[in-house]
mmCIF entry with sequence, helices, sheets and N, C-alpha, C, O atoms, coordinates in Angstrom:
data_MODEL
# 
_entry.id   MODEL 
# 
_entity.id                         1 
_entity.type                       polymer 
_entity.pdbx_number_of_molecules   1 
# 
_entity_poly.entity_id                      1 
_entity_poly.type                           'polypeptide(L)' 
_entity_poly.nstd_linkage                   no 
_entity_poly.nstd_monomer                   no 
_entity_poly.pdbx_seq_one_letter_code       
;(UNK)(UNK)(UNK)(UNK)(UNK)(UNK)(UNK)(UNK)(UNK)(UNK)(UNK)(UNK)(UNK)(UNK)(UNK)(UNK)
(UNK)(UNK)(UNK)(UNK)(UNK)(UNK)(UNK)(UNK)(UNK)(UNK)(UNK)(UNK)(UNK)(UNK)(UNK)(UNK)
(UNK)(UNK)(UNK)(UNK)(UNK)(UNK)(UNK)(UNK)(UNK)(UNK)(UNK)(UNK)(UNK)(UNK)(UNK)(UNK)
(UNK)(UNK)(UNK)(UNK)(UNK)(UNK)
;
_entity_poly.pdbx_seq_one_letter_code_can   XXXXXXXXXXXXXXXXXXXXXXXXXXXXXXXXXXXXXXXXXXXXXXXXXXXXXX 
_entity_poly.pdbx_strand_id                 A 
# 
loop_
_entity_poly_seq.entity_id 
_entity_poly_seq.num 
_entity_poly_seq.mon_id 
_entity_poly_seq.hetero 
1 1  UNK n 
1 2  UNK n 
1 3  UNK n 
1 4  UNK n 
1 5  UNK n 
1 6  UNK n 
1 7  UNK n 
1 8  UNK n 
1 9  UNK n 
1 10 UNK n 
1 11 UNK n 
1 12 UNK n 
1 13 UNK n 
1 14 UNK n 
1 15 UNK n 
1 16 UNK n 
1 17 UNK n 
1 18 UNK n 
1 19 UNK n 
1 20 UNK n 
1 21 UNK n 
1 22 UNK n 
1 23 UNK n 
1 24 UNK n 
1 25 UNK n 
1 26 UNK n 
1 27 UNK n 
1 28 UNK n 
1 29 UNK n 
1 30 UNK n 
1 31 UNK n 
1 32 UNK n 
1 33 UNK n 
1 34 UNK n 
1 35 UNK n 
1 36 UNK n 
1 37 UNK n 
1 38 UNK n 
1 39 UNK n 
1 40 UNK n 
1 41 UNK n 
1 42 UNK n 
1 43 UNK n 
1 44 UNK n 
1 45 UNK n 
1 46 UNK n 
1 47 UNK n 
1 48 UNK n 
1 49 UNK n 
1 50 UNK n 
1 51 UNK n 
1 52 UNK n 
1 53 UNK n 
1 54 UNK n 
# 
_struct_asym.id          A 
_struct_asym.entity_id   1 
# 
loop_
_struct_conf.conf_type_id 
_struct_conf.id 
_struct_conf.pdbx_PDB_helix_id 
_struct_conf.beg_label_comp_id 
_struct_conf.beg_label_asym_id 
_struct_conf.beg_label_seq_id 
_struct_conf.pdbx_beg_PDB_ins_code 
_struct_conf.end_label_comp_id 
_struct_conf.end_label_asym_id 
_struct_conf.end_label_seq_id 
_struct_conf.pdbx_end_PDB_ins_code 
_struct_conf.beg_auth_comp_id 
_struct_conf.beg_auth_asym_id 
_struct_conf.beg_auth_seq_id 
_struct_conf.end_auth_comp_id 
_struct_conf.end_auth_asym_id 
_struct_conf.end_auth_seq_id 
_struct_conf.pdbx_PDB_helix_class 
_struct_conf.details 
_struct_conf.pdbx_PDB_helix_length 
HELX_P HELX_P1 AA1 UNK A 4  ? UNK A 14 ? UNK A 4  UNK A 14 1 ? 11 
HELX_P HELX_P2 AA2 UNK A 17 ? UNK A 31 ? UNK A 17 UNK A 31 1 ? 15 
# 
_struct_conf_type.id          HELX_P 
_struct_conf_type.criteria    ? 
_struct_conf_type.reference   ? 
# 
loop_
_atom_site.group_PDB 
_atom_site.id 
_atom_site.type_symbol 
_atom_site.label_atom_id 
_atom_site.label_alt_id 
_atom_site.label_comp_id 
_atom_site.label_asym_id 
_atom_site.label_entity_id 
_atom_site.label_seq_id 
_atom_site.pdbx_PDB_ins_code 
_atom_site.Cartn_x 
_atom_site.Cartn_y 
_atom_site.Cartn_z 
_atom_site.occupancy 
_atom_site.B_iso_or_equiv 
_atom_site.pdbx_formal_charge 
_atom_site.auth_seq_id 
_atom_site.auth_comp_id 
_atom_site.auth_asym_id 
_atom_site.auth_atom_id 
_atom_site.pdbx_PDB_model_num 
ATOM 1   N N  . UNK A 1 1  ? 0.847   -1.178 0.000   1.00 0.00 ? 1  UNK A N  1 
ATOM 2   C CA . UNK A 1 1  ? 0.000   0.000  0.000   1.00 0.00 ? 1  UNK A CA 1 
ATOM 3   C C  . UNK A 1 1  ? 0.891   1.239  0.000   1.00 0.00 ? 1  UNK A C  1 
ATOM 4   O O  . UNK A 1 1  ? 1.839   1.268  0.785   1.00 0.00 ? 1  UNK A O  1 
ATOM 5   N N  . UNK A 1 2  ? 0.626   2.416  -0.939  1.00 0.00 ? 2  UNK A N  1 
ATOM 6   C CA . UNK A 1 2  ? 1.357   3.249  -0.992  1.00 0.00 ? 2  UNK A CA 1 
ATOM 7   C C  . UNK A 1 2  ? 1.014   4.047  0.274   1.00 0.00 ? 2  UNK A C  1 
ATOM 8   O O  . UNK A 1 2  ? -0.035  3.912  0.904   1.00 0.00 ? 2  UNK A O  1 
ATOM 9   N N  . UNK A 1 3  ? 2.031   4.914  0.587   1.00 0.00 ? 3  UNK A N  1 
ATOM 10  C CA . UNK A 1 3  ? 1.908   6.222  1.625   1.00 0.00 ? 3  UNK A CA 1 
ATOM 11  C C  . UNK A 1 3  ? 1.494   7.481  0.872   1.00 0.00 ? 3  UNK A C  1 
ATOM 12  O O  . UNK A 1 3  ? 1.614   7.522  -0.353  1.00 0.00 ? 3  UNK A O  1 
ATOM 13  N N  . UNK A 1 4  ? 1.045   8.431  1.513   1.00 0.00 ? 4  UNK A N  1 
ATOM 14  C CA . UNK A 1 4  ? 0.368   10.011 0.989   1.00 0.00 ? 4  UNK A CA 1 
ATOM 15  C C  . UNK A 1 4  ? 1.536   10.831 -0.036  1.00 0.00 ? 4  UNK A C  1 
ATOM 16  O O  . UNK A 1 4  ? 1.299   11.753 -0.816  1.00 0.00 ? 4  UNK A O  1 
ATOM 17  N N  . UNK A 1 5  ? 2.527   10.335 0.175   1.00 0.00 ? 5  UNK A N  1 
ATOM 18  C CA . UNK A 1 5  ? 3.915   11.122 -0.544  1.00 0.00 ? 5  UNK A CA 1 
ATOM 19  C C  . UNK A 1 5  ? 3.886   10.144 -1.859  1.00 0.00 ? 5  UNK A C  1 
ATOM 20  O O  . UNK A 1 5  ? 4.201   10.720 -2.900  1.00 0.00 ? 5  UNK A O  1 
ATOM 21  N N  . UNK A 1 6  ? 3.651   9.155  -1.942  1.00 0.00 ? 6  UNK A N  1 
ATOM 22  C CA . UNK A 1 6  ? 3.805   7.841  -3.115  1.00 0.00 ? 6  UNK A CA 1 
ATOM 23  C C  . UNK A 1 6  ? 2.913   8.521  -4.222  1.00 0.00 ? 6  UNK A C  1 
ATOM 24  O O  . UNK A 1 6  ? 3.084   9.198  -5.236  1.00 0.00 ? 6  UNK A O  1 
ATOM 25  N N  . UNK A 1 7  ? 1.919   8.012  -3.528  1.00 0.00 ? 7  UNK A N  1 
ATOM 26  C CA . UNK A 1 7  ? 0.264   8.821  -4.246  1.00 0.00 ? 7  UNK A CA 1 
ATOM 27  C C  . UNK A 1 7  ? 0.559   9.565  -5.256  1.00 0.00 ? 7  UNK A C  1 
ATOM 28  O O  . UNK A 1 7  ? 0.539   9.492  -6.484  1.00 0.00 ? 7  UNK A O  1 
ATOM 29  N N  . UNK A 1 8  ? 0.974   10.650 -4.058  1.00 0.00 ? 8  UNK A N  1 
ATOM 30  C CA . UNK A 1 8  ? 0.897   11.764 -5.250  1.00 0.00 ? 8  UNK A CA 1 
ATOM 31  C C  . UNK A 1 8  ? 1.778   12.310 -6.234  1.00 0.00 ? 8  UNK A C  1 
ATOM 32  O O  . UNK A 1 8  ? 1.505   13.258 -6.970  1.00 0.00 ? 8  UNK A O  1 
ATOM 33  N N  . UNK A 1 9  ? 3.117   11.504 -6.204  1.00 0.00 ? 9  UNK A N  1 
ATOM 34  C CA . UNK A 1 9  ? 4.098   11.242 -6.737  1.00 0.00 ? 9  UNK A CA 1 
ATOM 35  C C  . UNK A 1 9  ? 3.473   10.493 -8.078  1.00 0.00 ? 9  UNK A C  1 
ATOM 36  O O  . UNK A 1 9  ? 3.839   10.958 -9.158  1.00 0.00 ? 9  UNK A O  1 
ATOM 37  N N  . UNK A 1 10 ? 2.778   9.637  -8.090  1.00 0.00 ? 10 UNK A N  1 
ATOM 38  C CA . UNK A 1 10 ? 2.616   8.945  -8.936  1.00 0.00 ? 10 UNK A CA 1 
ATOM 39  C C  . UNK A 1 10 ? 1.109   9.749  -9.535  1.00 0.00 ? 10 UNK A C  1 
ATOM 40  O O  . UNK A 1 10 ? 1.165   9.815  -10.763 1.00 0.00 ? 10 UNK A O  1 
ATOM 41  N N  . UNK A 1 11 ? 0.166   10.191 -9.129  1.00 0.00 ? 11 UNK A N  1 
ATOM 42  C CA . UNK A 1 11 ? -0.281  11.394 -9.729  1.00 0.00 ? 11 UNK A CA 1 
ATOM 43  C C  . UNK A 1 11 ? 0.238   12.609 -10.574 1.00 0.00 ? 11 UNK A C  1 
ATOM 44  O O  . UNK A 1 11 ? -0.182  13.072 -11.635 1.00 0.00 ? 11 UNK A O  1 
ATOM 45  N N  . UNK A 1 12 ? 1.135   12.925 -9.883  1.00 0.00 ? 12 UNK A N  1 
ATOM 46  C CA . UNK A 1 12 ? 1.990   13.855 -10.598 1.00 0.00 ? 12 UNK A CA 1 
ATOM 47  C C  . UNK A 1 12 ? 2.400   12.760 -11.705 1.00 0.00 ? 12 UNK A C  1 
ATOM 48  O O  . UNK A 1 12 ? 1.539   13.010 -12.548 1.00 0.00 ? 12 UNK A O  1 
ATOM 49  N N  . UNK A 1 13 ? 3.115   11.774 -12.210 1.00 0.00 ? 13 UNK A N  1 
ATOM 50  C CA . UNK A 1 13 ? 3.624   11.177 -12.909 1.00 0.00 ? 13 UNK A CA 1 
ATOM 51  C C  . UNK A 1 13 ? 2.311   11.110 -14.063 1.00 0.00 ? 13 UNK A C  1 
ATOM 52  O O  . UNK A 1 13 ? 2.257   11.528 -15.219 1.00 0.00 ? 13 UNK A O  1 
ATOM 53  N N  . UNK A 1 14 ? 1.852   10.788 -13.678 1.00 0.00 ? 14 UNK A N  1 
ATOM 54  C CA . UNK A 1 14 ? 0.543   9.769  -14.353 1.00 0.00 ? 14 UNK A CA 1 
ATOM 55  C C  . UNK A 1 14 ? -0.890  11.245 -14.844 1.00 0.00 ? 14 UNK A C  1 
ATOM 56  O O  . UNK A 1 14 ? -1.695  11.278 -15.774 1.00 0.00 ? 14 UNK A O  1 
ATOM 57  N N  . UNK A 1 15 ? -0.628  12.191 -13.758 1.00 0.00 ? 15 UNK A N  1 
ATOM 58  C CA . UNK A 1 15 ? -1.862  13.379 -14.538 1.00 0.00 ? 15 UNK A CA 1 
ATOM 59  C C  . UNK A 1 15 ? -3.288  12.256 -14.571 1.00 0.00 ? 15 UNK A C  1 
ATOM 60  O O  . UNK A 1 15 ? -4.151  12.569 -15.391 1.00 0.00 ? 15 UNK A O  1 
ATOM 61  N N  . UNK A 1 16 ? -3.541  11.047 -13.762 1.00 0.00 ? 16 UNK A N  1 
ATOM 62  C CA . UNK A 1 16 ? -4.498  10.597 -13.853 1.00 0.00 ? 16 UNK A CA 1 
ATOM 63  C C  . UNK A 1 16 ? -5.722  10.752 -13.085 1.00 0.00 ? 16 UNK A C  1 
ATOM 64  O O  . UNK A 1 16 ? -5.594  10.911 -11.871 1.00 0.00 ? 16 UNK A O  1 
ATOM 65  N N  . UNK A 1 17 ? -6.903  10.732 -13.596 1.00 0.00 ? 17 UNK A N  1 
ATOM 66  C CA . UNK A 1 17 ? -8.023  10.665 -12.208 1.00 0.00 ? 17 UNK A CA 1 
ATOM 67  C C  . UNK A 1 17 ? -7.848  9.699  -11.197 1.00 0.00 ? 17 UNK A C  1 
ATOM 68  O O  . UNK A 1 17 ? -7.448  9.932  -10.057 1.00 0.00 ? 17 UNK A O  1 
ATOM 69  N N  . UNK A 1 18 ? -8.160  8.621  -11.658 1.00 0.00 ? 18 UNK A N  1 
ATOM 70  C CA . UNK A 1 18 ? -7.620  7.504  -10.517 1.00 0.00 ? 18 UNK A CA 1 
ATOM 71  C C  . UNK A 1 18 ? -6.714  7.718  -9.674  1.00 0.00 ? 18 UNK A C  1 
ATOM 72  O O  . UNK A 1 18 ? -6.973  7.734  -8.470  1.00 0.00 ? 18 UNK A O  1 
ATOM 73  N N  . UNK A 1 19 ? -5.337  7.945  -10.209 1.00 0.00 ? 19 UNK A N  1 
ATOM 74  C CA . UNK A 1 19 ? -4.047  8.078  -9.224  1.00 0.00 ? 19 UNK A CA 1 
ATOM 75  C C  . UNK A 1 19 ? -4.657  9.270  -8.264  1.00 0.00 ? 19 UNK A C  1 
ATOM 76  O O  . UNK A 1 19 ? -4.457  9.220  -7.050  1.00 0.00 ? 19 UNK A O  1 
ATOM 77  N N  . UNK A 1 20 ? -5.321  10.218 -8.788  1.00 0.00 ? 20 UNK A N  1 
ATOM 78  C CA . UNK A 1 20 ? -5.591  11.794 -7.799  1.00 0.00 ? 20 UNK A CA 1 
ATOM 79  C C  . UNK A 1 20 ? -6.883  11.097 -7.160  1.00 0.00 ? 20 UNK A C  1 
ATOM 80  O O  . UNK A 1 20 ? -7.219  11.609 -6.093  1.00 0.00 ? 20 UNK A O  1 
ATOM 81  N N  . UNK A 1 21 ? -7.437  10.349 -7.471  1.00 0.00 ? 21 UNK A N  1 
ATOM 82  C CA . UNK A 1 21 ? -8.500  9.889  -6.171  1.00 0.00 ? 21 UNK A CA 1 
ATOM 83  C C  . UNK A 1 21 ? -8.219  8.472  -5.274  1.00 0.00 ? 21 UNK A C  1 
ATOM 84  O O  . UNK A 1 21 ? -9.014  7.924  -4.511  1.00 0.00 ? 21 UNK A O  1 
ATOM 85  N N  . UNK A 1 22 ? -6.804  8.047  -5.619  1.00 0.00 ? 22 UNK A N  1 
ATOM 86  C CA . UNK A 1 22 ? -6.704  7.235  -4.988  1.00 0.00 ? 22 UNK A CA 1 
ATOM 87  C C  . UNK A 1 22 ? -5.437  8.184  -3.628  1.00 0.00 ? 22 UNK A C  1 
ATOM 88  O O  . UNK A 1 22 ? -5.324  7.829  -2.455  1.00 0.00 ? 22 UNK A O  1 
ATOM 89  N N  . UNK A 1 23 ? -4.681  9.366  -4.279  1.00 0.00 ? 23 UNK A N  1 
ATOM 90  C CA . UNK A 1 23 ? -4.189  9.560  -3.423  1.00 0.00 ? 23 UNK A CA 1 
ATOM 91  C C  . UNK A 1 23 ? -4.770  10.663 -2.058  1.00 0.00 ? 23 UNK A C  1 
ATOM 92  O O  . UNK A 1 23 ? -4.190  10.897 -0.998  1.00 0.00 ? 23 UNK A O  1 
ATOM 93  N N  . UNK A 1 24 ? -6.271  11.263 -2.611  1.00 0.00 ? 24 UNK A N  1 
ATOM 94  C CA . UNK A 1 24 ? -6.958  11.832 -2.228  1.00 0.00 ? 24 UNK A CA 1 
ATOM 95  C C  . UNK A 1 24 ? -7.809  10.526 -0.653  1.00 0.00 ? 24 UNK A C  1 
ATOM 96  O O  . UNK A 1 24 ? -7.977  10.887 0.512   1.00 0.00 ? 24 UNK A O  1 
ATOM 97  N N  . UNK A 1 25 ? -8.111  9.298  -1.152  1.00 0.00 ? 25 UNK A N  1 
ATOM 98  C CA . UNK A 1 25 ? -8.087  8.452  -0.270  1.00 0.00 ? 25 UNK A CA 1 
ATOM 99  C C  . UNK A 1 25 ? -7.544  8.203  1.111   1.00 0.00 ? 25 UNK A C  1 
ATOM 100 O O  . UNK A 1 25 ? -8.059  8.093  2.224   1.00 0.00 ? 25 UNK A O  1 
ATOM 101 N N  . UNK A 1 26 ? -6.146  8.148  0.571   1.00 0.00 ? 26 UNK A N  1 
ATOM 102 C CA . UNK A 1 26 ? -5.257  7.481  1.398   1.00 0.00 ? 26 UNK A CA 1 
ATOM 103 C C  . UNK A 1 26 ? -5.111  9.293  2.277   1.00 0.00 ? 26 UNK A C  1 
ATOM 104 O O  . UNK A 1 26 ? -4.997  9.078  3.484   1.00 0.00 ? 26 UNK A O  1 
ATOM 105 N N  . UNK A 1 27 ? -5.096  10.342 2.082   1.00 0.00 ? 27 UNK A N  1 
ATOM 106 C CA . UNK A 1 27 ? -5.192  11.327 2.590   1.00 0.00 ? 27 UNK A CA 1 
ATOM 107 C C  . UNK A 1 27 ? -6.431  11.518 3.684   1.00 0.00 ? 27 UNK A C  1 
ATOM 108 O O  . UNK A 1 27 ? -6.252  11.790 4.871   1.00 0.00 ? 27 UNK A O  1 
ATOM 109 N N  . UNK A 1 28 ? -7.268  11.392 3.272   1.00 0.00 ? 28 UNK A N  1 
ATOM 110 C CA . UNK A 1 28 ? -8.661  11.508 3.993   1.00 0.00 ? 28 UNK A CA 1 
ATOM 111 C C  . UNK A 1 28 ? -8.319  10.214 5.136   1.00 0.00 ? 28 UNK A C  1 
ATOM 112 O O  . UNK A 1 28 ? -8.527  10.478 6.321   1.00 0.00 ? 28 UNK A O  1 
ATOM 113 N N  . UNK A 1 29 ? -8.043  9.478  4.946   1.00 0.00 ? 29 UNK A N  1 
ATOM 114 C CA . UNK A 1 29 ? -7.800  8.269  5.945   1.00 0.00 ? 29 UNK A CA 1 
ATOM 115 C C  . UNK A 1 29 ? -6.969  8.147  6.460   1.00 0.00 ? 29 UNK A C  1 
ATOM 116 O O  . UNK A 1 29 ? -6.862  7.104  7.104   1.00 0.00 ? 29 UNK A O  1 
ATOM 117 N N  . UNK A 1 30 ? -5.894  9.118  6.491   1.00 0.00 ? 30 UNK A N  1 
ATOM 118 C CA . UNK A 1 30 ? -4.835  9.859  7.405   1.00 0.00 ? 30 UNK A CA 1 
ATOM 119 C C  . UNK A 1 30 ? -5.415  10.803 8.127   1.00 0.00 ? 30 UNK A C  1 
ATOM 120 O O  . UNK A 1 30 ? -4.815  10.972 9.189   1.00 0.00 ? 30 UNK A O  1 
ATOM 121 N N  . UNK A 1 31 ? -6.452  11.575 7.970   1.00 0.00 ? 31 UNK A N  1 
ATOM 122 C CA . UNK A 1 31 ? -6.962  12.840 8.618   1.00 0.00 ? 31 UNK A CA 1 
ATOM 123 C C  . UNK A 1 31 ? -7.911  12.104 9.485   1.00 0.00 ? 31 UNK A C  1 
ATOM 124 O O  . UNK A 1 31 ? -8.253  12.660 10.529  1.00 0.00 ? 31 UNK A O  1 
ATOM 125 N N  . UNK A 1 32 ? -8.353  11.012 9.221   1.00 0.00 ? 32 UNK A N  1 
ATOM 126 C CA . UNK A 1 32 ? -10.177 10.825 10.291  1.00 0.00 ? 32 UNK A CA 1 
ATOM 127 C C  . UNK A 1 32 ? -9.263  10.439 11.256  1.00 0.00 ? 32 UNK A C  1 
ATOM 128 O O  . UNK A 1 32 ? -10.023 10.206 12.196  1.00 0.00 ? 32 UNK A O  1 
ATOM 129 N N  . UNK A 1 33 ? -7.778  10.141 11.791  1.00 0.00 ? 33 UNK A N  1 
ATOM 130 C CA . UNK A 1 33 ? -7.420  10.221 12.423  1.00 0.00 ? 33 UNK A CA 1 
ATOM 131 C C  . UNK A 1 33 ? -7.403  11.322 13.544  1.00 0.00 ? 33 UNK A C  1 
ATOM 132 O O  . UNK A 1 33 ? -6.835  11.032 14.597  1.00 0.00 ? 33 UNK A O  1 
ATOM 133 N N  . UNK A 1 34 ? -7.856  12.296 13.435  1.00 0.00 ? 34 UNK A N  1 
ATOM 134 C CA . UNK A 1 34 ? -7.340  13.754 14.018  1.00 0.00 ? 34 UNK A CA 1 
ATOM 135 C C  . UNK A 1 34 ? -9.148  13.667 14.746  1.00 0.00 ? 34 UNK A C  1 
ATOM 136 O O  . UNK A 1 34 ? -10.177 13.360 14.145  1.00 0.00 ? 34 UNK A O  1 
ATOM 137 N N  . UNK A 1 35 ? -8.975  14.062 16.198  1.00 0.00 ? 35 UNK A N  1 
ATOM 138 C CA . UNK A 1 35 ? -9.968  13.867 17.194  1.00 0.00 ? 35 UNK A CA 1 
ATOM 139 C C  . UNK A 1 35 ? -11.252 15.040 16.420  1.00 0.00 ? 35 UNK A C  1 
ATOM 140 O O  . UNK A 1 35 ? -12.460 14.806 16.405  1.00 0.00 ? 35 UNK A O  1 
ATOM 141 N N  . UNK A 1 36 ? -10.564 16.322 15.815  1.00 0.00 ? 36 UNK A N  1 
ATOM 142 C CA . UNK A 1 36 ? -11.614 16.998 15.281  1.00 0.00 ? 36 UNK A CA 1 
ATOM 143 C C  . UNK A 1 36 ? -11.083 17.914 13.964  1.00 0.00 ? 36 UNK A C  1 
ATOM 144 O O  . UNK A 1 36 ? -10.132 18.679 13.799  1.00 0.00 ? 36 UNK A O  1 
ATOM 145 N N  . UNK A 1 37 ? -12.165 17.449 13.133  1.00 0.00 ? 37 UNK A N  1 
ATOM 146 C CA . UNK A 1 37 ? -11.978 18.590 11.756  1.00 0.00 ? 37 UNK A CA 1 
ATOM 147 C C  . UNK A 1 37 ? -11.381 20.090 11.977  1.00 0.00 ? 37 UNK A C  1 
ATOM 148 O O  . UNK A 1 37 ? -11.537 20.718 13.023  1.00 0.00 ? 37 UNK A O  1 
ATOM 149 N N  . UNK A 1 38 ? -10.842 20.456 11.111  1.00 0.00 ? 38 UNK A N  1 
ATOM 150 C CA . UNK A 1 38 ? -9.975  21.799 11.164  1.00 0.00 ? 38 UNK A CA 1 
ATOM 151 C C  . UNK A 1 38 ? -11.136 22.806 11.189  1.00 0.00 ? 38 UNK A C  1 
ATOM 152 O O  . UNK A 1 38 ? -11.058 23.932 11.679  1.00 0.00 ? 38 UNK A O  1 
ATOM 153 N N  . UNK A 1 39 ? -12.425 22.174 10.496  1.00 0.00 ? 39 UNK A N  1 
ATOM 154 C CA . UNK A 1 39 ? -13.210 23.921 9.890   1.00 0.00 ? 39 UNK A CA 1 
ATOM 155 C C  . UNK A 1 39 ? -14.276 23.356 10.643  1.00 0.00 ? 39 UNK A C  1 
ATOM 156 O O  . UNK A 1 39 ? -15.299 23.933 10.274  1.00 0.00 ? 39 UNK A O  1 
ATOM 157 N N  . UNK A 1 40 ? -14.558 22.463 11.567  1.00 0.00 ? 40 UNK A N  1 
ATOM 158 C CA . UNK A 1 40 ? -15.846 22.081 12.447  1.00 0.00 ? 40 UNK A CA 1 
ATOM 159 C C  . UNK A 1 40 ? -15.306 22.995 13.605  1.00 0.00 ? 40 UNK A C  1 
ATOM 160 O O  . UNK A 1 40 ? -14.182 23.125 14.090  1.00 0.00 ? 40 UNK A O  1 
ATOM 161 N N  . UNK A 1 41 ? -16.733 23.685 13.918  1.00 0.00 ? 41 UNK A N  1 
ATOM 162 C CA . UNK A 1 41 ? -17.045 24.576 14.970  1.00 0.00 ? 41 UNK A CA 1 
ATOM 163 C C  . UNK A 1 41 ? -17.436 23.644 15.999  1.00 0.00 ? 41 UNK A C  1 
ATOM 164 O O  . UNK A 1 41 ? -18.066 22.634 15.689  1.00 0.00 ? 41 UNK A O  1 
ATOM 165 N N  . UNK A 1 42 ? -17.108 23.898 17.241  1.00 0.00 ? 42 UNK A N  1 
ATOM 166 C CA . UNK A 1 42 ? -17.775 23.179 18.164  1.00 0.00 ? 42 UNK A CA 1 
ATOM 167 C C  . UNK A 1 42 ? -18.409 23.890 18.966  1.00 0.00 ? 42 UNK A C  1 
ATOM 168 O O  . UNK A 1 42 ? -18.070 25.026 19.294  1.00 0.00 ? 42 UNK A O  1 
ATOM 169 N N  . UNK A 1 43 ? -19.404 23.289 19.367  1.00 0.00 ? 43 UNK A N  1 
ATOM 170 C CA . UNK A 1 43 ? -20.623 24.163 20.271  1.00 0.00 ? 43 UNK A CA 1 
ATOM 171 C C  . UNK A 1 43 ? -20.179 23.979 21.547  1.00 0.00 ? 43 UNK A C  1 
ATOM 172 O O  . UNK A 1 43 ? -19.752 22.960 22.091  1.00 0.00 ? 43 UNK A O  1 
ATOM 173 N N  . UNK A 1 44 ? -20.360 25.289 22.033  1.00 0.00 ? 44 UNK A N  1 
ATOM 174 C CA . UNK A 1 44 ? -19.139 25.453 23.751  1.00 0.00 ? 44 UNK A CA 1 
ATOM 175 C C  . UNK A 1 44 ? -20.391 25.541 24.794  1.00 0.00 ? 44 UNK A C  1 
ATOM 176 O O  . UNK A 1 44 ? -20.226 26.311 25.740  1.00 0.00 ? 44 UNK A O  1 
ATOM 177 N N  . UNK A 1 45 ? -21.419 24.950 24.731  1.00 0.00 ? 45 UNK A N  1 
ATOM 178 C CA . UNK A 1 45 ? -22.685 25.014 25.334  1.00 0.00 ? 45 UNK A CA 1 
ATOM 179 C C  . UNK A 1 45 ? -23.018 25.902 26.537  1.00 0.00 ? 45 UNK A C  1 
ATOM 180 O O  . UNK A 1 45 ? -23.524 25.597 27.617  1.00 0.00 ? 45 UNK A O  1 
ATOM 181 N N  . UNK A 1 46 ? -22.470 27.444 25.919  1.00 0.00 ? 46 UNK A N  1 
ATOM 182 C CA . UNK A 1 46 ? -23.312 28.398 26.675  1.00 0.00 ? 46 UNK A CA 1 
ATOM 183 C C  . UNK A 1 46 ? -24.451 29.025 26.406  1.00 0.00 ? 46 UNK A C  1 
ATOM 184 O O  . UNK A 1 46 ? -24.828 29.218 25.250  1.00 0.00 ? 46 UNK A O  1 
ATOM 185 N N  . UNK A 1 47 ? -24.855 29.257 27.053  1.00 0.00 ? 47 UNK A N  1 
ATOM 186 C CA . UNK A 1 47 ? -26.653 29.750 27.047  1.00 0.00 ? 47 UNK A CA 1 
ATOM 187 C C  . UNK A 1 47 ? -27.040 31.309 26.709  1.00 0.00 ? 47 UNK A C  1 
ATOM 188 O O  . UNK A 1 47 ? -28.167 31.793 26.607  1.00 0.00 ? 47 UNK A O  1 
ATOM 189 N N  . UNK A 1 48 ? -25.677 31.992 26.557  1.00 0.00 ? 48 UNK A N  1 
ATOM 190 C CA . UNK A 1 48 ? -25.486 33.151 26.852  1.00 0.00 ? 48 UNK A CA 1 
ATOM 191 C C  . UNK A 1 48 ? -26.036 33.846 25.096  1.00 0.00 ? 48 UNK A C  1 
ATOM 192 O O  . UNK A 1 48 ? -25.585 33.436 24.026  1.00 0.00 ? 48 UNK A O  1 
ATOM 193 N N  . UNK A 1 49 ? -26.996 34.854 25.249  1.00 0.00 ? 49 UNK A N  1 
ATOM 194 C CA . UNK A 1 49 ? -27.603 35.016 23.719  1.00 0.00 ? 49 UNK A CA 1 
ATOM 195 C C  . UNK A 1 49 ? -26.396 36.024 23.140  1.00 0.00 ? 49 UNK A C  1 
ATOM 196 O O  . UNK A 1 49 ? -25.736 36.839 23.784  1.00 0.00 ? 49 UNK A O  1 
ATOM 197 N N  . UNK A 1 50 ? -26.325 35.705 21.732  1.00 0.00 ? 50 UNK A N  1 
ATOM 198 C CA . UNK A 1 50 ? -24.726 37.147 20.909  1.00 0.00 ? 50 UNK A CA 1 
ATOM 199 C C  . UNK A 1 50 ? -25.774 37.185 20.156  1.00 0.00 ? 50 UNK A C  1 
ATOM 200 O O  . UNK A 1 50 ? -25.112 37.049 19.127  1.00 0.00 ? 50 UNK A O  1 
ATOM 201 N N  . UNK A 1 51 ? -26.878 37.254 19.757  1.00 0.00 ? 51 UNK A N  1 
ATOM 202 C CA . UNK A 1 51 ? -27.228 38.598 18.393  1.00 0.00 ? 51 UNK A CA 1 
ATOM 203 C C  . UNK A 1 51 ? -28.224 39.112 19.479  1.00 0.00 ? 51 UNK A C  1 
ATOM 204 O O  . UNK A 1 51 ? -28.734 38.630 20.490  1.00 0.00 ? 51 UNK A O  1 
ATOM 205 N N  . UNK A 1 52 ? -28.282 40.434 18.750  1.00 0.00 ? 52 UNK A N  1 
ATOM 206 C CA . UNK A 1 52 ? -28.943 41.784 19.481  1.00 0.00 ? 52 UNK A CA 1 
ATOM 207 C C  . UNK A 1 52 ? -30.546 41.575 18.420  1.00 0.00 ? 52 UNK A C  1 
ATOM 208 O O  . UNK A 1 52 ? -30.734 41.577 17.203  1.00 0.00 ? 52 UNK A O  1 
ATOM 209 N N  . UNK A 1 53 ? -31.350 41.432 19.470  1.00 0.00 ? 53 UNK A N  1 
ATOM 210 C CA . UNK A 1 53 ? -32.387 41.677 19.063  1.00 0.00 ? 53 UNK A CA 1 
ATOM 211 C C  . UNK A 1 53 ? -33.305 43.395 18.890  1.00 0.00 ? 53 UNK A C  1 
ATOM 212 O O  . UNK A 1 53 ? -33.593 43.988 19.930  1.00 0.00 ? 53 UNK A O  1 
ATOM 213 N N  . UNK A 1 54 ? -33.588 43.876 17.831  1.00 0.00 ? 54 UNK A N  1 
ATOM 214 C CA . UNK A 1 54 ? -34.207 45.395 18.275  1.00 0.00 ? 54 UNK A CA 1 
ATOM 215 C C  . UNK A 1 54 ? -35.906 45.224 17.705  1.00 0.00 ? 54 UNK A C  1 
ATOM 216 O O  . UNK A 1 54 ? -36.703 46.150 17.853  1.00 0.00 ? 54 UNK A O  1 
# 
């Protein structure tokens, strides 16, 4: 099984769809590793209201 550096090495080589979604794969399945997404907000469960109602 290739590693994330292989991939895309061989993408670059190849300019193929396959190779760019297979190294797009092996990327994503390196990341679900990580306890939380970079661009997920997490809700800090205060009660406290931020928009101004008039």
């Amino acid at each position: 099984m290739m590693d994330e550096k292989e991939a895309w090495n061989a993408f670059l080589r190849s300019g193929s769809v396959r190779d760019y979604l297979e190294y797009k794969a092996i990327q994503n399945k390196n990341n679900c590793s990580l306890p939380e997404a970079k661009d997920e907000v997490q809700n800090q469960g205060s009660d406290t209201q931020t928009t101004e109602y008039r």
